[in-house]
C-alpha positions as CSV (number, residue, x, y, z in Angstrom):
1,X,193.9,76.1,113.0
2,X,191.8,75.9,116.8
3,X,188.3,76.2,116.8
4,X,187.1,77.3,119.8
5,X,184.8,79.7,120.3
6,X,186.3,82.0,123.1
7,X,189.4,82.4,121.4
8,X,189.9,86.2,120.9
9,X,190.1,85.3,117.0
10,X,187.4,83.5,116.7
11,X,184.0,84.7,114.7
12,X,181.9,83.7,117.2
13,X,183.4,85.3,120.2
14,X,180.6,88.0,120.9
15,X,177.8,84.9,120.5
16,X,179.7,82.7,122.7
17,X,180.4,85.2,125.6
18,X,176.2,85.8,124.9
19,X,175.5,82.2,125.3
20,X,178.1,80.7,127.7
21,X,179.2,83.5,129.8
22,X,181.3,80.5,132.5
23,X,183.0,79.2,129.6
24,X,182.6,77.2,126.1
25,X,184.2,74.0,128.3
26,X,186.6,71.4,126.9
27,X,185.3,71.0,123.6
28,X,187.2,71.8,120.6
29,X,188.9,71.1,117.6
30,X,191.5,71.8,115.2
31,X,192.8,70.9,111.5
32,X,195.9,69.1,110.5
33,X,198.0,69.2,107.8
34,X,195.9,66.3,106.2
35,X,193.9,63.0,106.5
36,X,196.5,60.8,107.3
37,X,198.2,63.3,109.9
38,X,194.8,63.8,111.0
39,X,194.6,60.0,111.8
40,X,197.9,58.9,112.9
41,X,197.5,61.7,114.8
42,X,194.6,60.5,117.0
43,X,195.7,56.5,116.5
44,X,198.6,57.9,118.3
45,X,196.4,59.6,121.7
46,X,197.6,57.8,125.0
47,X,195.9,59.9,127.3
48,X,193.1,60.6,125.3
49,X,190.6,57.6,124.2
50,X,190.3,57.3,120.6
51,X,186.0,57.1,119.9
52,X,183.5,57.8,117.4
53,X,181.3,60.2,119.5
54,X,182.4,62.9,121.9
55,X,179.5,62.0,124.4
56,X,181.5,61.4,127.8
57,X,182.5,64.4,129.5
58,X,184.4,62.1,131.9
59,X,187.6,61.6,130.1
60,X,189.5,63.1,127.5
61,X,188.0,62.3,124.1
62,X,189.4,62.6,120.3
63,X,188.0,61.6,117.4
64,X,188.7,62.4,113.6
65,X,185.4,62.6,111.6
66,X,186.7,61.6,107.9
67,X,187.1,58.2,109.2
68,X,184.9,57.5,111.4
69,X,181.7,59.4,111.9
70,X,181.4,60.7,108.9
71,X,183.6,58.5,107.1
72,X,180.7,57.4,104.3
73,X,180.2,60.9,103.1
74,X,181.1,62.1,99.4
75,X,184.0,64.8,99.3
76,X,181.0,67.1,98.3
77,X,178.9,66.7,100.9
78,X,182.0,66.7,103.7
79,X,182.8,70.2,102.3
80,X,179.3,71.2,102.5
81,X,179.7,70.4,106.3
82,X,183.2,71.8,107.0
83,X,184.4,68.2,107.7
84,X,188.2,68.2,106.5
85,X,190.0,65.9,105.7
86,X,192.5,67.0,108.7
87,X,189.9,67.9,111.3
88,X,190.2,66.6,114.7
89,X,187.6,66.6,117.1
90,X,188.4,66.4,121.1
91,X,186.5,66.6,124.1
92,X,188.7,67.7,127.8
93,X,187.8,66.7,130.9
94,X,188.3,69.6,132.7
95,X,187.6,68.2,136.0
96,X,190.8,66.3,135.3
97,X,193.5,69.2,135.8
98,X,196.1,67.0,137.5
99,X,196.2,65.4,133.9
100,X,196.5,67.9,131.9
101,X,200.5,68.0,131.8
102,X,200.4,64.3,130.5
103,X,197.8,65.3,128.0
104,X,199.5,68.1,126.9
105,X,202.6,66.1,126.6
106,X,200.8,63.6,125.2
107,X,199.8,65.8,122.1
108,X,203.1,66.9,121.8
109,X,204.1,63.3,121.4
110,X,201.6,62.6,118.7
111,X,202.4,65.5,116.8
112,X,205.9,64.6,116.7
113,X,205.1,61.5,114.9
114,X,203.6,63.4,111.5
């Protein structure tokens, strides 16, 4: 599952065309299978830096909130928040198109490892 708000499926299309009519940018994320795909999956970024926070919109991001930023919450209050325990949280620079084919590539890599 993507989340990202101009996707044709998602809920919040209509808002998200409202609000940001040049674009929702590079910041997304999607669920894996599980925690520990979730993490192996971003332990395993090589184009993409591995952080707790996606506050650099400089470089590619990713960061998996059940282990680190929101890693102290109770399994209640994560699904109170929507935090799964496969969520992956990443952050494109999109200034950095001649990259993309590694990154892409990149995430193929990673996912080939769970």
């Amino acid at each position: 599952k993507v989340n990202y708000p101009m996707l044709r499926s998602s809920p919040h299309l209509e808002l998200a065309g409202r609000q940001m009519p040049d674009g929702a940018g590079g910041l997304l994320s999607f669920e894996l299978e599980d925690f520990e795909s979730a993490k192996r999956f971003t332990e395993e970024q090589k184009e993409a830096y591995l952080v707790v926070h996606l506050g650099d919109g400089n470089n590619h991001l990713i960061t998996h909130p059940a282990s680190t930023t929101h890693s102290k919450l109770s399994r209640d209050e994560l699904e109170r928040l929507k935090i799964t325990p496969g969520l992956v949280r990443m952050s494109v620079s999109l200034g950095d198109s001649e990259n993309m084919k590694e990154l892409v590539d990149d995430f193929q890599r990673a996912l080939d490892t769970i």
